[in-house]
C-alpha positions in Angstrom: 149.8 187.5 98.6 152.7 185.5 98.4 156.0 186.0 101.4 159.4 185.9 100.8 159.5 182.9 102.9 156.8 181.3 100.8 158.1 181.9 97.3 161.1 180.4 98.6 159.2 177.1 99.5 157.8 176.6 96.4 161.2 177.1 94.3 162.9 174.8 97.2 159.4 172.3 96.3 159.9 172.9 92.4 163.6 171.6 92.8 162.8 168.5 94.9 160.4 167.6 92.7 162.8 168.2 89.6 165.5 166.0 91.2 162.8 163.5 92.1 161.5 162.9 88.6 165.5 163.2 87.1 166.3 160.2 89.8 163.8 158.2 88.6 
């Protein structure tokens, strides 16, 4: 069962990780 708060963790980890990889 996935929270609010939670699902908005992973989208704000999803985006990170996006702008990560696009940095590099």
């Amino acid at each position: 069962m996935y929270t609010i708060a939670e699902r908005g963790n992973d989208m704000r980890n999803v985006i990170l990780v996006t702008m990560s990889c696009a940095l590099i």
